[in-house]
C-alpha positions as CSV (number, residue, x, y, z in Angstrom):
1,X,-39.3,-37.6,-13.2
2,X,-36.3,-39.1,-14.4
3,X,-35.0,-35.6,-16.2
4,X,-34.1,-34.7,-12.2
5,X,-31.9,-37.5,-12.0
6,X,-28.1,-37.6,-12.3
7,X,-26.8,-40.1,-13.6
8,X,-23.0,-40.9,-13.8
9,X,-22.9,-40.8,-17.2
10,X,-24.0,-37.1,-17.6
11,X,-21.0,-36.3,-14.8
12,X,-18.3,-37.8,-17.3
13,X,-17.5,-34.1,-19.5
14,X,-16.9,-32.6,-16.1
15,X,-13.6,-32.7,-15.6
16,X,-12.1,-33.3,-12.3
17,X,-11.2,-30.4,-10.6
18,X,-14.2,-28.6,-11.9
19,X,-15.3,-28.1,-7.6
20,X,-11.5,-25.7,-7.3
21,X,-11.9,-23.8,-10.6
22,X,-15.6,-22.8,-9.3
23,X,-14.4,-22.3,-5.7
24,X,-11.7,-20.1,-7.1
25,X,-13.5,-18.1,-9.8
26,X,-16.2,-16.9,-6.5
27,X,-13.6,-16.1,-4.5
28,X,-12.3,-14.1,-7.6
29,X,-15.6,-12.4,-8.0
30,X,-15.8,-11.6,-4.4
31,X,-12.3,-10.4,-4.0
32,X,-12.5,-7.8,-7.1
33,X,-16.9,-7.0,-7.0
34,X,-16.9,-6.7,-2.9
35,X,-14.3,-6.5,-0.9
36,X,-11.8,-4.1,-2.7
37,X,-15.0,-1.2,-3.5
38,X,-16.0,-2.0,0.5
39,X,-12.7,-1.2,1.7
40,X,-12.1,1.9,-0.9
41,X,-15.0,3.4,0.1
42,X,-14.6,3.1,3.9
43,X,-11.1,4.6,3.5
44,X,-12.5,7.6,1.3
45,X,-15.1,7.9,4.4
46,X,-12.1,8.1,6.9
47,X,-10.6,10.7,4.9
48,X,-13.6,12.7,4.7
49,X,-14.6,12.2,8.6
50,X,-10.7,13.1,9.5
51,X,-10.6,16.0,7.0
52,X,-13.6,17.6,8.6
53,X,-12.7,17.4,12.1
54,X,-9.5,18.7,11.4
55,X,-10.9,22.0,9.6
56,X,-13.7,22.6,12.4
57,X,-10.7,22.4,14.7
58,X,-9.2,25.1,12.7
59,X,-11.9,27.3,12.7
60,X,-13.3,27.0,16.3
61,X,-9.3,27.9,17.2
62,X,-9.3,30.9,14.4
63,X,-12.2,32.1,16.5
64,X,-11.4,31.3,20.2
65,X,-9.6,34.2,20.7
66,X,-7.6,37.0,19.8
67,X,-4.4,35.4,19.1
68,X,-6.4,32.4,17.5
69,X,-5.4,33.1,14.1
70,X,-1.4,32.7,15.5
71,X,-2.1,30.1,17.2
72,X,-3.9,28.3,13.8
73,X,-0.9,29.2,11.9
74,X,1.4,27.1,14.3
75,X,-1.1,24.3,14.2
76,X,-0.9,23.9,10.7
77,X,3.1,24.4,10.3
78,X,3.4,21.5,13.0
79,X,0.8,19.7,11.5
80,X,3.2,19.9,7.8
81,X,6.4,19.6,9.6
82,X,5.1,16.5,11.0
83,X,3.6,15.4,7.8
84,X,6.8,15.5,6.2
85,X,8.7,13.5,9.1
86,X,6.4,11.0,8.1
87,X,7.1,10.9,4.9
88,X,11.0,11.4,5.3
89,X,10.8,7.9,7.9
90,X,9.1,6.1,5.2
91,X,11.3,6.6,2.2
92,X,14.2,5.7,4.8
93,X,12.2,2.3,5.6
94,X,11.4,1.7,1.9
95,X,15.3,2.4,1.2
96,X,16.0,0.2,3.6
97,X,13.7,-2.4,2.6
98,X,14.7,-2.5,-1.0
99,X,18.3,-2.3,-0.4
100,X,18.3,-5.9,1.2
101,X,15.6,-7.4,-1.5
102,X,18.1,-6.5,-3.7
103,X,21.0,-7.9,-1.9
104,X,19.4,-11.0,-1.3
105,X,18.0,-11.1,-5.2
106,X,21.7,-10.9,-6.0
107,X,22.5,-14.1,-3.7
108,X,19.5,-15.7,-4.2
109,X,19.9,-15.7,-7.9
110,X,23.8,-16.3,-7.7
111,X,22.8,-19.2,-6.3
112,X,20.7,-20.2,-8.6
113,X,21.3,-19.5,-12.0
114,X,24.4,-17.3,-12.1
115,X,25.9,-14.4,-11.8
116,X,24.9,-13.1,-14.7
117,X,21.2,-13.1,-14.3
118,X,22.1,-12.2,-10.2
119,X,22.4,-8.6,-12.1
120,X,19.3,-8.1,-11.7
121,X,18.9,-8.0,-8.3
122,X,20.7,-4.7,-9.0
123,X,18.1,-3.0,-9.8
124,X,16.0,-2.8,-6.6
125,X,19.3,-2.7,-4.6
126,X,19.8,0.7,-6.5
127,X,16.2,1.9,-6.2
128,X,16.7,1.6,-2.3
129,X,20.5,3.4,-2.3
130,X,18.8,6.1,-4.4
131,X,15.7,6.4,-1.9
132,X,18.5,7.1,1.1
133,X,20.7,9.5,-0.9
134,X,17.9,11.4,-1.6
135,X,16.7,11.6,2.5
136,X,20.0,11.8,3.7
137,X,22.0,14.4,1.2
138,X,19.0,15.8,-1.4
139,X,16.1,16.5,0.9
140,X,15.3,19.8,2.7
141,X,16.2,19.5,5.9
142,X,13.2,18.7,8.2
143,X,12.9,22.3,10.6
């Protein structure tokens, strides 16, 4: 009966914040084991469900009517066109975005340290003025 016990002298190699290092290592376990393959394989689901629809869509409008085929044709150039809108908007917000991580590395780390390690707030400055050349002067135009 006295094997069941605890006493304090078997809790004295356990060190102190043994209760965080096991609180953190489950929510480790749960983050990477659960959570992540859960929402991967609801997302992949999504995709499927979407991609579906959007082909029976096609082929119930390819069949309709005469002029179905034309009309499928049109859906899928606007359906592109606004596909790469989309894309075009979010290489503008991550230009954007960059452009002033960068600009506030440099201060920050002026600040700081100095300016030469402020350099390196450079590099995502430049990242983010490359991203807008490219939508603004490189890209195809959007029709």
């Amino acid at each position: 009966m006295t094997h069941l016990l605890v006493t304090l002298s078997d809790l004295e190699g356990i060190p102190s914040n043994f209760g965080m290092w096991a609180f953190l290592s489950v929510g480790a376990v749960a983050l990477f084991g659960i959570f992540i393959p859960v929402t991967t394989w609801i997302d992949s689901r999504r995709k499927e469900r979407e991609s579906f629809y959007k082909a029976e869509t096609i082929r119930r409008v390819a069949e309709a009517s005469p002029d179905g085929a034309k009309a499928t044709v049109e859906l899928l150039r606007e359906q592109d066109r606004l596909s790469r809108i989309r894309a075009r908007e979010g290489m503008k917000i991550g230009g954007v975005i960059n452009l002033g991580v960068g600009i506030g590395l440099v201060l920050f780390l002026r600040a700081l340290t100095g300016p030469q390690v402020a350099l390196c707030g450079l590099i995502p400055g430049f990242i983010g003025i490359g991203m807008l050349v490219y939508v603004y002067v490189l890209a195809a135009p959007v029709e």
